[in-house]
Backbone as CSV, one residue per row, in Angstrom:
resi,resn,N_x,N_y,N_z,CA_x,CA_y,CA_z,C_x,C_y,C_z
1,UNK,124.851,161.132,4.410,125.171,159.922,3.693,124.438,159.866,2.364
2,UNK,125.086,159.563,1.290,124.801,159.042,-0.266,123.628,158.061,0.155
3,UNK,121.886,158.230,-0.045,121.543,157.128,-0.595,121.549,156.591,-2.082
4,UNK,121.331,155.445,-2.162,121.739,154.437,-3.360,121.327,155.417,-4.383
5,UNK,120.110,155.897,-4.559,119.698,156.653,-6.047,120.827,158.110,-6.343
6,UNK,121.212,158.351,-4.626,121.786,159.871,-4.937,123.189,159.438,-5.758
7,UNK,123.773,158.480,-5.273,124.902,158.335,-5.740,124.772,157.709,-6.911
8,UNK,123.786,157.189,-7.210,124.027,156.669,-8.884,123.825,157.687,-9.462
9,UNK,122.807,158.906,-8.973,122.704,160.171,-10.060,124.202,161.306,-10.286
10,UNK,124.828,160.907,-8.756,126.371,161.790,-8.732,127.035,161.222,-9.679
11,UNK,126.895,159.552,-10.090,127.802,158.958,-10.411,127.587,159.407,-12.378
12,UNK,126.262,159.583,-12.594,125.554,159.454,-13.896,126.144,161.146,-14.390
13,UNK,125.944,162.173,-13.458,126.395,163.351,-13.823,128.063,163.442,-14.313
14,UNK,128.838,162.766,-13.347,130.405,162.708,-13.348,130.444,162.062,-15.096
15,UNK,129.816,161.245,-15.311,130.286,160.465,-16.883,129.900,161.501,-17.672
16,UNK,128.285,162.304,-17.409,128.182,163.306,-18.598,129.327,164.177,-18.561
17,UNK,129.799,164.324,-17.909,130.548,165.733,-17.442,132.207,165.484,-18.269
18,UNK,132.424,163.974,-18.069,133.741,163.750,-18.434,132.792,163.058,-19.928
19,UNK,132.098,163.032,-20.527,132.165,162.957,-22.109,131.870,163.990,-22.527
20,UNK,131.487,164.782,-21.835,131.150,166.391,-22.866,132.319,166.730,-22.587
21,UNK,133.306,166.729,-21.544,134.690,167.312,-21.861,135.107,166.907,-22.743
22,UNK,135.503,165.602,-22.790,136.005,164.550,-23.829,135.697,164.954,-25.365
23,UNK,134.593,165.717,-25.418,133.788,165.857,-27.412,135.002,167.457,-27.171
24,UNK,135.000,167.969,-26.124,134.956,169.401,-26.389,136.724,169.130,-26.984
25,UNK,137.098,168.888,-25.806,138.543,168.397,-26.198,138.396,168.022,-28.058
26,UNK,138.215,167.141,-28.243,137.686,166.481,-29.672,137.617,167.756,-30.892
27,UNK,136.320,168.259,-30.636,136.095,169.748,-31.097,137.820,170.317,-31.712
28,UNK,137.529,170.671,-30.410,139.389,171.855,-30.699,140.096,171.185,-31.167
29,UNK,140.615,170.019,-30.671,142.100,169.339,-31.504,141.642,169.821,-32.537
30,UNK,140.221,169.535,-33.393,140.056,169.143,-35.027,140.082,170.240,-35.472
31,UNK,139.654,171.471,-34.744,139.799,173.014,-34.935,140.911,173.579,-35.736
32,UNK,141.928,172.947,-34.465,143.095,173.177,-34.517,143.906,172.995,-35.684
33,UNK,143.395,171.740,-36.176,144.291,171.000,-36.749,144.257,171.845,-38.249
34,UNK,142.866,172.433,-38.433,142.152,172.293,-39.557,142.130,173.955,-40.200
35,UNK,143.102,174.797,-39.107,142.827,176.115,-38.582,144.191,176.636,-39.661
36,UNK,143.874,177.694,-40.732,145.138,177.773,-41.252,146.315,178.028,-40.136
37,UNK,147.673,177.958,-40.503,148.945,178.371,-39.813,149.183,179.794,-39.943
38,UNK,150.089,180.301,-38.985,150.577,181.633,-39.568,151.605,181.697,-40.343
39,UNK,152.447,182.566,-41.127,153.238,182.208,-42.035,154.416,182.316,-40.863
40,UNK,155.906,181.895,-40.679,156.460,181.880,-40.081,157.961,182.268,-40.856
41,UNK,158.705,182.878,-39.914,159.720,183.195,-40.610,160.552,181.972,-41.712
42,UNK,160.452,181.103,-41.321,161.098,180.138,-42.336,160.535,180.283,-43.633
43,UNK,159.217,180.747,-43.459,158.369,180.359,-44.795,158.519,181.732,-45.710
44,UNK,159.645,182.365,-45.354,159.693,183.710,-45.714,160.507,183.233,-47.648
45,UNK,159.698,184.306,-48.786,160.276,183.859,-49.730,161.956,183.477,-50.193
46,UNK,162.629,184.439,-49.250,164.109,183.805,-49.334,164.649,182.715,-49.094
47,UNK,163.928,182.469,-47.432,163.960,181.126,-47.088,163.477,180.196,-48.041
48,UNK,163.054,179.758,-48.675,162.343,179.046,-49.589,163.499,179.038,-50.459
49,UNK,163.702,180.155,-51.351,164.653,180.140,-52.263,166.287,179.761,-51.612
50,UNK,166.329,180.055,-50.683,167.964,179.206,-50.231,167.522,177.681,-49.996
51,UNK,166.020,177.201,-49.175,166.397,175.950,-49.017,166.350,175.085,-50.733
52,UNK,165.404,175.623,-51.949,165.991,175.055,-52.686,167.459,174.882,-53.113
53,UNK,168.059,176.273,-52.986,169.165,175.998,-53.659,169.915,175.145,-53.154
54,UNK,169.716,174.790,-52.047,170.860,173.849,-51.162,169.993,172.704,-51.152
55,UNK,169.287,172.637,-51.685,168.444,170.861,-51.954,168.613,170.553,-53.351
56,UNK,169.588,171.555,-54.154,170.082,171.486,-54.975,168.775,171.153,-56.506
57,UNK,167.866,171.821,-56.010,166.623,171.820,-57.035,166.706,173.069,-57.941
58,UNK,167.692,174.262,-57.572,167.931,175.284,-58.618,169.203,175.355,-58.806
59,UNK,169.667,176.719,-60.092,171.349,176.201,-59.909,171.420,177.841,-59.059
60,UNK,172.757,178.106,-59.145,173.750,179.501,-58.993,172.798,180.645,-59.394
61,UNK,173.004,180.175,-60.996,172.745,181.525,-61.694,171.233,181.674,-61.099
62,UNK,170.660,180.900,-60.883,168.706,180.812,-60.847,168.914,181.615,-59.262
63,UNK,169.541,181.147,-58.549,169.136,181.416,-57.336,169.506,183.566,-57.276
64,UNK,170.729,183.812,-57.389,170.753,184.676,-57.525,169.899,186.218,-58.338
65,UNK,169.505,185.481,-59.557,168.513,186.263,-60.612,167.242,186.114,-59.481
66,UNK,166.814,185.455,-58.921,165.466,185.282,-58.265,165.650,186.283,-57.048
67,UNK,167.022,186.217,-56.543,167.447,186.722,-54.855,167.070,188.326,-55.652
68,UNK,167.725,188.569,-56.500,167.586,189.917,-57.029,166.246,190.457,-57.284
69,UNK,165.930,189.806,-58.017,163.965,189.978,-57.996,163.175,190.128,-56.709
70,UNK,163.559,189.591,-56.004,162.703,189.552,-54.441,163.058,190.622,-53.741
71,UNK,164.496,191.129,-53.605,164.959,192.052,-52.765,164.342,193.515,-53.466
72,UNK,163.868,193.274,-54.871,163.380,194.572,-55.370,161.806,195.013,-54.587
């Protein structure tokens, strides 16, 4: 049987235990967050250059002269 002191000390360990998880958790998210990305295929320079052209921020001629430059 738990006497009174044992279980307040079980009880005192369980809170450290779940706030040092709690920081660690904390820790990483911010790690994470803060951690460069990898480049991903979207972010590939073509990709870029088609989604302007179709967000209509370059024209025809631009997009093509550029497509040509890149593929070199």
């Amino acid at each position: 049987m738990w006497s009174e002191y044992g279980a307040h000390t079980a009880g005192m360990w369980l809170w450290w235990i779940v706030a040092i998880g709690l920081l660690v958790l904390f820790v990483w998210a911010i790690a994470r967050a803060a951690a460069p990305q990898s480049p991903r295929a979207e972010d590939s320079p073509e990709a870029i250059l088609k989604r302007r052209y179709a967000s209509g921020e370059i024209d025809r001629e631009e997009y093509e002269r550029t497509l040509v430059d890149l593929r070199k």
